[in-house]
C-alpha positions as CSV (number, residue, x, y, z in Angstrom):
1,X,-14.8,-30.1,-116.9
2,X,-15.9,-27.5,-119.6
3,X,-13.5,-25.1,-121.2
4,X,-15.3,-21.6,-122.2
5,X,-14.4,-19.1,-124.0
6,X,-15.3,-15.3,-123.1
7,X,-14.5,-12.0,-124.8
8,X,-14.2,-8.6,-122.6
9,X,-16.6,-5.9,-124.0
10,X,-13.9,-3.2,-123.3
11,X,-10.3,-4.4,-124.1
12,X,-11.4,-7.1,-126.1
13,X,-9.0,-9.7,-124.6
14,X,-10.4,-13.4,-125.6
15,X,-9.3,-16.2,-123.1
16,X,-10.7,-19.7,-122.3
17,X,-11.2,-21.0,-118.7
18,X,-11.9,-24.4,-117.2
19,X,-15.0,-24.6,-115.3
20,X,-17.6,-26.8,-114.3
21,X,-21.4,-26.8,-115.7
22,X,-22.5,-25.8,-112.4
23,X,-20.5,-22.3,-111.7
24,X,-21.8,-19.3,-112.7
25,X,-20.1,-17.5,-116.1
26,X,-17.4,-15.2,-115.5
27,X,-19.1,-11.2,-115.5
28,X,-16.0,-9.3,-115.1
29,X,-13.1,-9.1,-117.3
30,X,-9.5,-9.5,-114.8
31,X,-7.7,-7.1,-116.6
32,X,-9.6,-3.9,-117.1
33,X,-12.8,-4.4,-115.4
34,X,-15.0,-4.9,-118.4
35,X,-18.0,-6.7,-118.9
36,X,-17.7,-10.3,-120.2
37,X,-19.4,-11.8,-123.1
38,X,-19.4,-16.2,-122.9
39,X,-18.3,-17.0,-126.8
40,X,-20.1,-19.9,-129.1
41,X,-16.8,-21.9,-129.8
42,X,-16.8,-25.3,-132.1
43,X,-16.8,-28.3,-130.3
44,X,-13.7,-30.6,-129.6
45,X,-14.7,-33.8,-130.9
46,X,-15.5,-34.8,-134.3
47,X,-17.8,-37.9,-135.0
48,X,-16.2,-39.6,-138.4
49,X,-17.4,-43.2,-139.9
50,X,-20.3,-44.5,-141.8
51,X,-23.2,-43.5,-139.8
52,X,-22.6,-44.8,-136.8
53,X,-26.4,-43.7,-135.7
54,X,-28.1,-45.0,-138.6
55,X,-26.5,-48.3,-138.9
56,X,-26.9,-48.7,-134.7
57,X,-30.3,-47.6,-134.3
58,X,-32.3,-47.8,-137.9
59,X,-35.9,-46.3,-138.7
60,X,-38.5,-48.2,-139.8
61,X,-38.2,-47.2,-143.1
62,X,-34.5,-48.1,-143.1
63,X,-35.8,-51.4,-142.1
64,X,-38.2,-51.7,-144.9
65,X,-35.2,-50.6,-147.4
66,X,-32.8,-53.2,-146.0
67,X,-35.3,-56.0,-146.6
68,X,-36.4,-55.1,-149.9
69,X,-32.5,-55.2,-150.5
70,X,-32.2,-58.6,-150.1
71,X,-32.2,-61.6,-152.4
72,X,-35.1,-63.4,-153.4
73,X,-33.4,-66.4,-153.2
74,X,-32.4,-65.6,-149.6
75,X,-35.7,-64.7,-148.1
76,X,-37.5,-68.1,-149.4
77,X,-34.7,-70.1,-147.8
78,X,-35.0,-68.7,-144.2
79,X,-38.5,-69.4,-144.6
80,X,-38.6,-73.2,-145.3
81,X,-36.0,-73.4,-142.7
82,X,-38.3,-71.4,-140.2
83,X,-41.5,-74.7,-140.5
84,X,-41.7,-76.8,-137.2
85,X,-42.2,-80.3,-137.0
86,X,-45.3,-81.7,-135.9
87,X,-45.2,-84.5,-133.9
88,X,-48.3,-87.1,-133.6
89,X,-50.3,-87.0,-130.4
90,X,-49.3,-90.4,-128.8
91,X,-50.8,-90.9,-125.1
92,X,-50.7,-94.4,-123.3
93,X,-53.9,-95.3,-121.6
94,X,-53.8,-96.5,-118.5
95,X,-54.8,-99.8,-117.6
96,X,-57.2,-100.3,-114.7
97,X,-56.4,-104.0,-113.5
């Protein structure tokens, strides 16, 4: 569940509360009677690392940047590897005896 934050208008307590997404917000401040205000607080979670949404889920023109990055040398390889073989067309007739 949520934790929010709210400020009373009149005594100006702060205080966080657990609640879920689906209750409505708090109006009425417990101590004095006031009217409530929900606060904007930061969020508890940090996402740290190398671009964890780039490097998962690249753009097109990431794409194009990551294979002009690559060797020369590299790219002719994989493509001499990538030629099938071609096998001759050899069918037995059948014999009508």
């Amino acid at each position: 569940m949520p934790i929010y934050a709210y400020k009373c208008t009149k005594c100006n307590k702060e205080f966080e509360i657990m609640q879920k997404m689906s209750e409505a917000p708090l109006a009425v401040c417990s101590s004095c009677g006031g009217e409530l205000k929900k606060l904007i607080t930061n969020t508890s979670f940090v996402l740290k690392g190398g671009g964890w949404y780039v490097t998962d889920y690249p753009s097109s023109d990431r794409k194009k940047a990551k294979e002009a990055e690559k060797p020369a040398s590299e790219t002719k390889e994989t493509k001499s590897e990538q030629k099938t073989e071609t096998k001759p067309d050899t069918k037995k007739e059948a014999v009508n005896a």
